[in-house]
DRENZA-351637 format. One record per residue: residue in three letters; x, y, z of N, C-alpha, C in turn. Coordinates in pm, whole numbers, padded with zeros to 5 digits, always signed. Layout:
alaXYZXYZXYZ...
END
This chain:
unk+00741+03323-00012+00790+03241-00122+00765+03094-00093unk+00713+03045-00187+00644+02872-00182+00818+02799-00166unk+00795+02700-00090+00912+02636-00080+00960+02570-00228unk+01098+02557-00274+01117+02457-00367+01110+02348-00398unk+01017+02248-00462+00998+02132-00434+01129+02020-00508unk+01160+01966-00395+01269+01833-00410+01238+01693-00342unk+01304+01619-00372+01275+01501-00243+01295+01576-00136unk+01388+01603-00131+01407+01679+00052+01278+01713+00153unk+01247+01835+00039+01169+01911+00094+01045+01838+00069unk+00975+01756-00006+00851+01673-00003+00889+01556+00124unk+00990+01553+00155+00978+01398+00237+00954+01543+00366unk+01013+01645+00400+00911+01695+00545+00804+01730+00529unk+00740+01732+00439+00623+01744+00346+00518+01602+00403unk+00348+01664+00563+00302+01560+00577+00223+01439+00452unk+00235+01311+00493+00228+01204+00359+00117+01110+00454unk+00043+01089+00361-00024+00979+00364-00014+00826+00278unk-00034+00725+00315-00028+00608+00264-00118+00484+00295unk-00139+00448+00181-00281+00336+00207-00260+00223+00141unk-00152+00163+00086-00094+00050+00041+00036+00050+00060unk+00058-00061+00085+00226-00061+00190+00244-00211+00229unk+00322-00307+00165+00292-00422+00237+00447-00456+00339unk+00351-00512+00422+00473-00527+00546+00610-00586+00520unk+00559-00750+00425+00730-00817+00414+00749-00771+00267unk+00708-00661+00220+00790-00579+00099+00858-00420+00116unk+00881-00426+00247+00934-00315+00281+01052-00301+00404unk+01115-00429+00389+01201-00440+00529+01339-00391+00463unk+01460-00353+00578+01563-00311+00548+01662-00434+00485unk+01710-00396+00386+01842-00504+00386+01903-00552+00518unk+01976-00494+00567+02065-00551+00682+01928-00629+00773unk+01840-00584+00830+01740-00632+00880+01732-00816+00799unk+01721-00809+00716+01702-00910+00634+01782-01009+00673unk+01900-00956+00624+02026-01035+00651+02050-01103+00788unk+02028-01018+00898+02045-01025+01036+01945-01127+01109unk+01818-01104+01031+01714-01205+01067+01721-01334+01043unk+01787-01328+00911+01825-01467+00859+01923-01538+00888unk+02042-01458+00958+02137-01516+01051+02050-01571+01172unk+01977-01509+01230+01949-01560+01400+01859-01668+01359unk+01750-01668+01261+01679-01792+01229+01762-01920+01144unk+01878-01898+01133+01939-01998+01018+01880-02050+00905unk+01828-01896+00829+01782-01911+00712+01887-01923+00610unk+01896-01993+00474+02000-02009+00447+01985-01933+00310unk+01870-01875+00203+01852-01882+00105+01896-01753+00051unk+01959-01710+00143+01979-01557+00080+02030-01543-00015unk+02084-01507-00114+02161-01460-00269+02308-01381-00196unk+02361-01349-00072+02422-01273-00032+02388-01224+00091unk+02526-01128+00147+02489-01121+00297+02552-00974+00293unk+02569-00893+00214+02633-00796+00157+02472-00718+00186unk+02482-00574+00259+02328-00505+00254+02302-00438+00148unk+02424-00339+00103+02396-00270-00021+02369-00385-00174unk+02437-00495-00169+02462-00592-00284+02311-00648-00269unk+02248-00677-00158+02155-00734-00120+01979-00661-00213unk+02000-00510-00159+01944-00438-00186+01890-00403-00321unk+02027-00449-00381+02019-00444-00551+01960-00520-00592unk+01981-00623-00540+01941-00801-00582+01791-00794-00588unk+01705-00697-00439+01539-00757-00455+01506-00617-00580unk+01578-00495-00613+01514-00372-00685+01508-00503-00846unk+01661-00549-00853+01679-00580-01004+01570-00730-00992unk+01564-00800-00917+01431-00911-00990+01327-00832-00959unk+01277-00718-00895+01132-00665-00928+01124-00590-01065unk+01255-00611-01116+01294-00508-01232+01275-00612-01354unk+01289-00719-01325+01360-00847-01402+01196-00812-01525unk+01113-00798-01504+00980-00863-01621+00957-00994-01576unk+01021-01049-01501+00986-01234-01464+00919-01217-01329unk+00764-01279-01303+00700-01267-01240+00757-01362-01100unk+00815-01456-01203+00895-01579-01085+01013-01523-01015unk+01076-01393-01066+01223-01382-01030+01108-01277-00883unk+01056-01210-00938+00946-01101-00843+00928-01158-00698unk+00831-01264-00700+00801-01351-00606+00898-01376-00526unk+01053-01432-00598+01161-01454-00492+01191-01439-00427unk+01193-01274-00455+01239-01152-00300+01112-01209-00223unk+00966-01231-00191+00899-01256-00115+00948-01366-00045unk+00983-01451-00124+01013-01603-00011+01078-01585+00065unk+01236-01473+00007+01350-01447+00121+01235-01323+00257unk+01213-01236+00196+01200-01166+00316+01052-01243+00406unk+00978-01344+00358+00867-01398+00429+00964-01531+00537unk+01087-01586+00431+01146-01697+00511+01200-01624+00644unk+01232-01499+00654+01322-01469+00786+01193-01387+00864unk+01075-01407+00850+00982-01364+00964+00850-01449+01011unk+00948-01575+01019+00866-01667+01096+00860-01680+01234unk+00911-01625+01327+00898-01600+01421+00855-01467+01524unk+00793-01461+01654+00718-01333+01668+00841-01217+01696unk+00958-01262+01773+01046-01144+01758+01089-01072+01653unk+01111-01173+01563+01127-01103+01377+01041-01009+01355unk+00870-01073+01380+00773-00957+01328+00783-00866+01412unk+00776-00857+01495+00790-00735+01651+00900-00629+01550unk+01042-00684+01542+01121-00621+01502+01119-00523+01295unk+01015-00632+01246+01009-00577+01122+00928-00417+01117unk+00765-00457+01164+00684-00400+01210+00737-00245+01265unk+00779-00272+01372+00871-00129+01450+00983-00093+01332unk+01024-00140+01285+01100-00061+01215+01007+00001+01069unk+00932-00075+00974+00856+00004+00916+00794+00127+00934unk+00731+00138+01100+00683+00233+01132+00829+00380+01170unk+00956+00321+01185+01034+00448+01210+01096+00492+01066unk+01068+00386+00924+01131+00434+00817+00986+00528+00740unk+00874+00440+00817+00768+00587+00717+00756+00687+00771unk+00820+00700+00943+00795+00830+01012+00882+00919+00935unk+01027+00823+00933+01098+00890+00880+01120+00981+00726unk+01013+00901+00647+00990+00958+00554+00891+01053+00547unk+00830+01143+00645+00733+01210+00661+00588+01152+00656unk+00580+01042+00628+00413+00976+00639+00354+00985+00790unk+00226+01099+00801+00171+01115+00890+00082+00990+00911unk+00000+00900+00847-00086+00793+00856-00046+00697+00749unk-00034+00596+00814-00029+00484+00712-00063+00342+00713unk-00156+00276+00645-00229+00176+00658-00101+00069+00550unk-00086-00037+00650+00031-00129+00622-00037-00287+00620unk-00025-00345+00505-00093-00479+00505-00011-00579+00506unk-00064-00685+00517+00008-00842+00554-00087-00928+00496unk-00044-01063+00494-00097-01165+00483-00032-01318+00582unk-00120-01322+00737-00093-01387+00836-00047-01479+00819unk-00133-01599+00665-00046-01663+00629+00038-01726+00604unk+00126-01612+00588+00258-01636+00521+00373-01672+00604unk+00289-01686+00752+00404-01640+00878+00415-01762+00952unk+00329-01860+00900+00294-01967+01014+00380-02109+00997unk+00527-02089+00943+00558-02231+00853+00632-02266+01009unk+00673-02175+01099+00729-02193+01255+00635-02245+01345unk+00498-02246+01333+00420-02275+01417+00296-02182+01473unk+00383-02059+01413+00288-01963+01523+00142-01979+01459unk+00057-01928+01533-00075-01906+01519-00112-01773+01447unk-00239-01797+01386-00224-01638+01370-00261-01542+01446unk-00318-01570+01597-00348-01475+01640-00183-01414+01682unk-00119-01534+01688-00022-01482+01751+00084-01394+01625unk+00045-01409+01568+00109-01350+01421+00060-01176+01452unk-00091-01167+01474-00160-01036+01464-00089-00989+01604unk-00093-01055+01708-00042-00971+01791+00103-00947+01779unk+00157-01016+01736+00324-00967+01734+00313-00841+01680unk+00244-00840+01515+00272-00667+01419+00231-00614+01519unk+00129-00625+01588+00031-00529+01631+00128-00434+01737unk+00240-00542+01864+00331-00513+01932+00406-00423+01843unk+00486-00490+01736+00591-00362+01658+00532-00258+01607unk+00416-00237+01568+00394-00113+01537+00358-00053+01688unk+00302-00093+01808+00325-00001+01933+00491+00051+01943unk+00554-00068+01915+00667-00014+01953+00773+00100+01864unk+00723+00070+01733+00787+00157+01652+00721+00325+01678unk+00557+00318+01698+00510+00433+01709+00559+00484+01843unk+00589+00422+01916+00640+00488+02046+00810+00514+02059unk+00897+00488+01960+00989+00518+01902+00980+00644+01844unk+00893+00688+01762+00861+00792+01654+00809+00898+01781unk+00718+00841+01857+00682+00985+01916+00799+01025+02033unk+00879+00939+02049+01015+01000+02137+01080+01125+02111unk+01099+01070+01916+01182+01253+01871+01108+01323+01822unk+00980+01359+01871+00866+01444+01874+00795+01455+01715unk+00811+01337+01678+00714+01368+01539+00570+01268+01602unk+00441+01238+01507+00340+01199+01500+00312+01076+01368unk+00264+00973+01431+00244+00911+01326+00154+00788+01385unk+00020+00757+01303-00066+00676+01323-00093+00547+01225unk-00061+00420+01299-00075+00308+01207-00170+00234+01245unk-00239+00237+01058-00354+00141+01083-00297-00045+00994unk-00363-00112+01075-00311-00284+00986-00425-00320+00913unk-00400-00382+00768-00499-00443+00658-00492-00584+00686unk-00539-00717+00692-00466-00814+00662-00542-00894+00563unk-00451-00963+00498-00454-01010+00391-00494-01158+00392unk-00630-01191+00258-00604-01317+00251-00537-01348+00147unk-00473-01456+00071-00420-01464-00015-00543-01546-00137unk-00577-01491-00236-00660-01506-00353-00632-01645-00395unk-00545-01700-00365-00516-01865-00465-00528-01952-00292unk-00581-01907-00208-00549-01974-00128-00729-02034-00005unk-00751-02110+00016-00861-02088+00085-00847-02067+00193unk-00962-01986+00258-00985-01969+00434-01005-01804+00415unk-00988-01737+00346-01077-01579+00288-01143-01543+00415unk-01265-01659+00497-01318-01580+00587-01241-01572+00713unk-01155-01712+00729-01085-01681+00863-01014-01575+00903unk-00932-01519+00803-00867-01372+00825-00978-01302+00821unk-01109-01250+00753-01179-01187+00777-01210-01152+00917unk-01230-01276+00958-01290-01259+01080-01149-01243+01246unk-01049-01267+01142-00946-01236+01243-00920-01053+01240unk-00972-00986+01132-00960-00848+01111-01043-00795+01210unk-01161-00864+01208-01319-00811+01294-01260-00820+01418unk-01225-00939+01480-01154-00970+01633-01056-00853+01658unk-00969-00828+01545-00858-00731+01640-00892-00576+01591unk-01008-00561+01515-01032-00422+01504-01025-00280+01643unk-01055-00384+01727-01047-00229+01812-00908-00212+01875unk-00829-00295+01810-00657-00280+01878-00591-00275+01775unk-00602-00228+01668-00583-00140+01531-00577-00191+01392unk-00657-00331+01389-00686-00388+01222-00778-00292+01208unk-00757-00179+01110-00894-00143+01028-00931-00176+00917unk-00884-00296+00861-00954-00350+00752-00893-00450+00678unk-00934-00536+00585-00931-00654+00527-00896-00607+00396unk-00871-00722+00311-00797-00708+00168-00771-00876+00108unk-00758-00879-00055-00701-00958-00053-00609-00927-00179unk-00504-01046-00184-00381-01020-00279-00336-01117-00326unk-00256-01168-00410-00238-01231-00462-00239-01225-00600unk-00217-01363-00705-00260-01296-00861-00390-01308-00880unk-00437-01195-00972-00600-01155-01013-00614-01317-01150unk-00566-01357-01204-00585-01362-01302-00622-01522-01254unk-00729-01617-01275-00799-01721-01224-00850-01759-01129unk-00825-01614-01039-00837-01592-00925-00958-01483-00876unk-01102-01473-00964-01153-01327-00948-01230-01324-00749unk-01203-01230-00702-01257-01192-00558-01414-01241-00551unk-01529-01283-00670-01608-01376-00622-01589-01466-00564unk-01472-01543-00549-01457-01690-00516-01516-01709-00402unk-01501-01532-00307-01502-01505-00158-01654-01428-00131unk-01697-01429-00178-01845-01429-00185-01903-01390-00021unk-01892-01479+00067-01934-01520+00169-01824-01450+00266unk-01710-01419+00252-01626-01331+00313-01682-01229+00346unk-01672-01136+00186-01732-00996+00164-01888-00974+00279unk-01965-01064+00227-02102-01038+00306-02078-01044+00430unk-02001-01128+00462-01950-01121+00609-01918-01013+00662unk-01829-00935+00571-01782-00781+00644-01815-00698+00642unk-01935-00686+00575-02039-00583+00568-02123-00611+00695unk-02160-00751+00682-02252-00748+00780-02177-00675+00925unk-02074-00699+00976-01982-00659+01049-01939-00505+01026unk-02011-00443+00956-01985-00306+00938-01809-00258+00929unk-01730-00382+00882-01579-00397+00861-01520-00378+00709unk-01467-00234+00722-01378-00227+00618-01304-00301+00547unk-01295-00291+00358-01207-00354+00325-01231-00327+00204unk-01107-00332+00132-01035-00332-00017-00997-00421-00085unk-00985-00409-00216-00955-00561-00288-00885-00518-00381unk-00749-00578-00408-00653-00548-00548-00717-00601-00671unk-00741-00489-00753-00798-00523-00853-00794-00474-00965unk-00762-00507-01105-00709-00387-01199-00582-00367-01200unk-00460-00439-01172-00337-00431-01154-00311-00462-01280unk-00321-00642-01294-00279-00747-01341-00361-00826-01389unk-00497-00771-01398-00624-00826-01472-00666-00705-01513unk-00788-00682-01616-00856-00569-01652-00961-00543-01586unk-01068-00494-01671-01152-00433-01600-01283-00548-01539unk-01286-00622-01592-01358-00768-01534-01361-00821-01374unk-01215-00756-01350-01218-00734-01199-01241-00642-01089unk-01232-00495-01149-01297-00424-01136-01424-00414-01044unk-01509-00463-01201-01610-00458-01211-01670-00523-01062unk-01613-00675-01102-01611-00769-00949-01648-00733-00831unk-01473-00683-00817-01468-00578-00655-01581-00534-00650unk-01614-00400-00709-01716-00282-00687-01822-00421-00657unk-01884-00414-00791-02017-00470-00788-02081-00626-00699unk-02041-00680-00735-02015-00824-00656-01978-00854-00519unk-01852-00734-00512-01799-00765-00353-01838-00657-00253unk-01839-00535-00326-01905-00424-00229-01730-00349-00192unk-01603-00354-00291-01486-00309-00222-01547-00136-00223unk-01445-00094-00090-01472+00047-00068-01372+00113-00132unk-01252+00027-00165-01145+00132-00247-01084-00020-00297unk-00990+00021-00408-00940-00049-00502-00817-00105-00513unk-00720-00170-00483-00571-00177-00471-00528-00146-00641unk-00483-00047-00665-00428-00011-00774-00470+00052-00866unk-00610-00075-00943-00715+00024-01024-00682+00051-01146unk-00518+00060-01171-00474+00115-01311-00562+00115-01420unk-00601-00017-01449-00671-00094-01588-00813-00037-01589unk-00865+00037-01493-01004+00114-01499-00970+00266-01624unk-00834+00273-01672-00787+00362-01783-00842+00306-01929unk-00899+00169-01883-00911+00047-02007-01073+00090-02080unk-01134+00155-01962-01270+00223-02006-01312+00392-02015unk-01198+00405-02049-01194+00558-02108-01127+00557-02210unk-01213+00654-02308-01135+00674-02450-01090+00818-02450unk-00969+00849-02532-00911+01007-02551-00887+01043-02658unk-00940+01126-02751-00980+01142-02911-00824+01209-02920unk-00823+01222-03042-00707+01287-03140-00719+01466-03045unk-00832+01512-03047-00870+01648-03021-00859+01683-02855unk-00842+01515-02820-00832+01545-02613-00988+01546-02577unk-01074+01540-02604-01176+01510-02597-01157+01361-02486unk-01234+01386-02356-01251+01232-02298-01383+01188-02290unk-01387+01032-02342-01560+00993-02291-01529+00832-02206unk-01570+00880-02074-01595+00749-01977-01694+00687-01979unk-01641+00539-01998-01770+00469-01990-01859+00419-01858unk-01899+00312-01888-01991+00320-01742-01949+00302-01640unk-01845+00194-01600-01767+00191-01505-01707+00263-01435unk-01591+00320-01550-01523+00433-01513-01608+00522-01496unk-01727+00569-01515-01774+00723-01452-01834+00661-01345unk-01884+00543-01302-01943+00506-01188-01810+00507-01110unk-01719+00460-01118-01600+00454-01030-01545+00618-00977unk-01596+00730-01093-01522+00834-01001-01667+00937-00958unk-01780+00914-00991-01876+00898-00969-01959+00919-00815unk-01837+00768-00781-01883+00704-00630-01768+00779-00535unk-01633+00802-00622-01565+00865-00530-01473+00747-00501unk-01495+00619-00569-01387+00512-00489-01267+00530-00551unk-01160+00497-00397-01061+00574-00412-00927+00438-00495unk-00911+00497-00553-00795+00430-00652-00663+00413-00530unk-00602+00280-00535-00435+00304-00419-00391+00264-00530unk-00263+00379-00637-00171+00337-00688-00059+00359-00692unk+00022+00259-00750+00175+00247-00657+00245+00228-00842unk+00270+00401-00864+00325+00429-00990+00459+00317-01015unk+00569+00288-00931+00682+00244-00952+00685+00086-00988unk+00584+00045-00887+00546-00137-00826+00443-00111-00982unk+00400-00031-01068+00318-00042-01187+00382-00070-01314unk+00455-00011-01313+00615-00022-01393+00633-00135-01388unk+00694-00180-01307+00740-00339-01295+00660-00456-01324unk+00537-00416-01303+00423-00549-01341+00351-00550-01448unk+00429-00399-01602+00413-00363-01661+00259-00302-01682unk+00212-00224-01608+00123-00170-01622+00126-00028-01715unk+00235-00011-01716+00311+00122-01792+00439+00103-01785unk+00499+00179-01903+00651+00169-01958+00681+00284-01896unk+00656+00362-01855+00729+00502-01793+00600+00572-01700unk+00677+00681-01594+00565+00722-01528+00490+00814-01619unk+00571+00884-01750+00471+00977-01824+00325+00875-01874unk+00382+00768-01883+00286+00674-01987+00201+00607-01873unk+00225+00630-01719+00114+00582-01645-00018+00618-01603unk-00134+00559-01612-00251+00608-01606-00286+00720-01479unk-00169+00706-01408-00208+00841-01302-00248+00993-01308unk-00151+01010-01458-00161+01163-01500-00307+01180-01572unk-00352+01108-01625-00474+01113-01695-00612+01103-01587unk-00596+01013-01509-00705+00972-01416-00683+01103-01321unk-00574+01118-01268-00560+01264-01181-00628+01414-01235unk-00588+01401-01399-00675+01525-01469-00804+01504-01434unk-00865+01396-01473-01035+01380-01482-01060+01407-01294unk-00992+01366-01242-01011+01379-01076-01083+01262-01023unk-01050+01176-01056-01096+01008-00982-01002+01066-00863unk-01063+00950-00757-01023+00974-00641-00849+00893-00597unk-00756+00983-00647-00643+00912-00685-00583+00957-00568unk-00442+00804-00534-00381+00827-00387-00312+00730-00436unk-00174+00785-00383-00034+00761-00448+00041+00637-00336unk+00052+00568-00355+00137+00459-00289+00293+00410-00317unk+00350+00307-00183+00453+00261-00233+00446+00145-00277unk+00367+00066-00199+00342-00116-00257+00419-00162-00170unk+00564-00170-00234+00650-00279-00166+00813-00154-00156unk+00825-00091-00050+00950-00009-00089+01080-00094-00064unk+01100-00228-00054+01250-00298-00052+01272-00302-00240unk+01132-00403-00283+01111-00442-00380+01151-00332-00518unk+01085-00231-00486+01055-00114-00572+01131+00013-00564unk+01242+00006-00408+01346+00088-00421+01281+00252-00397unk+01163+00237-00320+01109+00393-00302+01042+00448-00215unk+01027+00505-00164+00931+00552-00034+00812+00651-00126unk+00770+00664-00024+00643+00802-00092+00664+00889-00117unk+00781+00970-00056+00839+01096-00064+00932+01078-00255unk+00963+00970-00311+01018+00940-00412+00923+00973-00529unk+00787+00850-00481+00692+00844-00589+00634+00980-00588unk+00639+01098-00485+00562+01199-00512+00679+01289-00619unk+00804+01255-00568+00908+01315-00674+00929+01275-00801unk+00880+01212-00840+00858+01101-00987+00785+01172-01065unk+00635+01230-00944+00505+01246-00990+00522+01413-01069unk+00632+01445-00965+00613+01578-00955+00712+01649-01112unk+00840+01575-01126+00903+01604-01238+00863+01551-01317unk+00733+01466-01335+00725+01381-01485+00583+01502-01535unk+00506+01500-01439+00385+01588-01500+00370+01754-01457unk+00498+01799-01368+00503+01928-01372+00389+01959-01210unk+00347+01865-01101+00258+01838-01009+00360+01976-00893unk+00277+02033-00816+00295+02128-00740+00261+02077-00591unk+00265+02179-00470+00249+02163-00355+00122+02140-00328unk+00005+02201-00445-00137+02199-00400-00184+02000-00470unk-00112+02044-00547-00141+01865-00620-00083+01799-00523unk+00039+01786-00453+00059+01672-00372-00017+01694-00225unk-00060+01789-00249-00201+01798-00098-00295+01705-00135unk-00334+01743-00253-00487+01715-00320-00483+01553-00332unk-00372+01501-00341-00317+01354-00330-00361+01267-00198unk-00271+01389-00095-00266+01357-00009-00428+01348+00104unk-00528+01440+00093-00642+01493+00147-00718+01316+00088unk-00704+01328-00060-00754+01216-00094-00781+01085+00022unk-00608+01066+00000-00608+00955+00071-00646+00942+00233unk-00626+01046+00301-00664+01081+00440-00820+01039+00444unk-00903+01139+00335-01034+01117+00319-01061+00996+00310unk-00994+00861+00256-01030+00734+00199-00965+00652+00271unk-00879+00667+00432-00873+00552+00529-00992+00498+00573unk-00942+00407+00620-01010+00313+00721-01087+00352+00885unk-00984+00459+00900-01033+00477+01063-01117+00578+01039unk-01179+00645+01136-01272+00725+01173-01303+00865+01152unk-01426+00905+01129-01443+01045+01052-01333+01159+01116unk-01365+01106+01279-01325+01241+01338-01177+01271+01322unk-01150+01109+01336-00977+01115+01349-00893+01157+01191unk-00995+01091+01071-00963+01164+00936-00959+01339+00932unk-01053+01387+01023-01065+01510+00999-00964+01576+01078unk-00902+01532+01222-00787+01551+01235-00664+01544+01234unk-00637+01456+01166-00522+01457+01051-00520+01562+00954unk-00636+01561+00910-00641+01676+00802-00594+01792+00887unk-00709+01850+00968-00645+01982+00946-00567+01975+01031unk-00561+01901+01188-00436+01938+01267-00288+01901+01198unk-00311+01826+01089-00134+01800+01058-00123+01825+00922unk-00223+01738+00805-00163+01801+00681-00198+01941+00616unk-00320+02005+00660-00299+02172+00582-00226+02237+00666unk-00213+02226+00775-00084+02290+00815+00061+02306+00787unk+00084+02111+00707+00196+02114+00686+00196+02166+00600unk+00102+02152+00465+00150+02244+00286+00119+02378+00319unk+00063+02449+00426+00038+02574+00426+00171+02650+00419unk+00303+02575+00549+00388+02615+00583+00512+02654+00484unk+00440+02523+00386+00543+02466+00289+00557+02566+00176unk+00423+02648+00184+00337+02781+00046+00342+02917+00085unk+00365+02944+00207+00374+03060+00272+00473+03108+00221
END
């Protein structure tokens, strides 16, 4: 008898994840506590549960400004390297904890330096908390492998310096580059000379695109920049039509996009909020998942958005009726569409996740 699917039972259920950003996923109390030892002062409250509410309801707000806020608080209390050491390790014991066997977690170095630090010294701090969180996780005998993205920020210049800070710490676990920020005056040509850079460097990387702009950016990424997968992608729904009769016809993009196999990271809940869709029935996932684009389910920001993966697959699963083989088929996706290495993709696969839905179907 196939197991019953619930949160429960999907969160021991192995998970993959490929969008995840670091200071949108820290604990309340963490927050709070950090901001005591740094004498940060800006908090809204010092209450964890009250706290908690505070970053779900402005990602909830429709105000892009109220959105951002929660970033300043949780970026103001990790200016220093013990903070990140401590954020870092704990991300990695709340996605173990949520059953995520691999998960690629991004940053933007950035954002970290208003204390002084450097960024190398920025990269090595995460780099420390996720040793230390993964060596936490493998104490009570589970498995879990973290890869780091880092981020440049799109309104901001220096695109290649993080590039090339990704290339430097690749073999001590950056597998790849990204950038973020808002799409909209902002298209990923700007970085031109980045991109070529990381090719030439045979260095992975993704570009958010299609969130919060249409398909113009898209287009960009792919064509222009050479992205290998997409942060979000939603708005690539913008070049497919669906007749009265269900009839679908993709246009060029969109069939080149599933075509190529590039893999969509979308983060159903964090889509909602930036109004990409009014409900998860009404989000482009169920439609793009029918046609079989290369779709892989994310959290984005889980302080912000109030969800882990094990949630969004429960969202996925009561809104469109999705089974144990669909949240494999999710999951294989995204395994297939990391950053790290054939061999190590292929053992994930079969040493951990068909084993796990096998167990789960038996």
């Amino acid at each position: 008898m196939s197991t019953p699917l619930s949160l429960e039972t999907i969160r021991s259920a192995p998970k993959v994840l490929l969008h995840d950003h670091l200071d949108g996923g820290l604990r309340p109390q963490t927050v709070i506590e950090l901001a005591d030892a740094s004498g940060y002062q800006g908090l809204p409250t010092t209450d964890a549960g009250v706290l908690g509410g505070w970053f779900r309801d402005n990602a909830n707000s429709g105000s892009l400004v109220r959105y951002l806020e929660g970033f300043a608080h949780t970026c103001g209390v990790m200016q220093d390297e013990a903070a990140l050491v401590r954020v870092a390790a704990e991300a990695v014991e709340d996605l173990a904890a949520d059953g995520v066997v691999y998960a690629e977690v991004r940053y933007a170095p950035e954002l970290f330096v208003e204390k002084g630090l450097s960024l190398e010294q920025i990269v090595e701090a995460v780099q420390e908390g996720f040793r230390v969180g993964s060596a936490r996780v493998a104490a009570t005998g589970r498995k879990i492998r973290i890869g780091t993205l880092l981020c440049a920020m799109r309104q901001n210049e220096g695109w290649l310096r993080i590039a090339e800070l990704a290339v430097r710490y690749r073999d001590l676990g950056v597998v790849g580059f990204d950038i973020a920020g808002p799409e909209a005056g902002f298209p990923p040509t700007r970085g031109l000379d980045t991109f070529e850079y990381l090719r030439q460097q045979n260095a992975h990387f993704t570009i958010h695109a299609g969130e919060a702009f249409g398909l113009p950016s898209i287009w960009e990424a792919i064509q222009h920049c050479g992205a290998e997968r997409l942060g979000h992608g939603v708005r690539i729904v913008d070049d497919i039509k669906v007749s009265g009769d269900g009839t679908v016809q993709l246009g060029r993009l969109a069939a080149y996009v599933r075509d190529r196999r590039i893999p969509l990271e979308m983060c159903p809940t964090s889509n909602l909020q930036t109004g990409a869709a009014t409900t998860i029935a009404d989000h482009p996932i169920g439609l793009l998942a029918k046609l079989r684009f290369r779709v892989t389910v994310n959290t984005d920001n889980r302080l912000m958005s109030d969800c882990t993966l094990s949630s969004e697959f429960a969202a996925l699963v009561e809104t469109f009726g999705y089974g144990w083989a669909d949240l494999q088929w999710f999951t294989i996706n995204a395994m297939k569409s990391s950053f790290i290495g054939f061999d190590e993709r292929l053992a994930i696969i079969n040493e951990l996740v068909k084993p796990g839905y096998a167990a789960l179907t038996a």
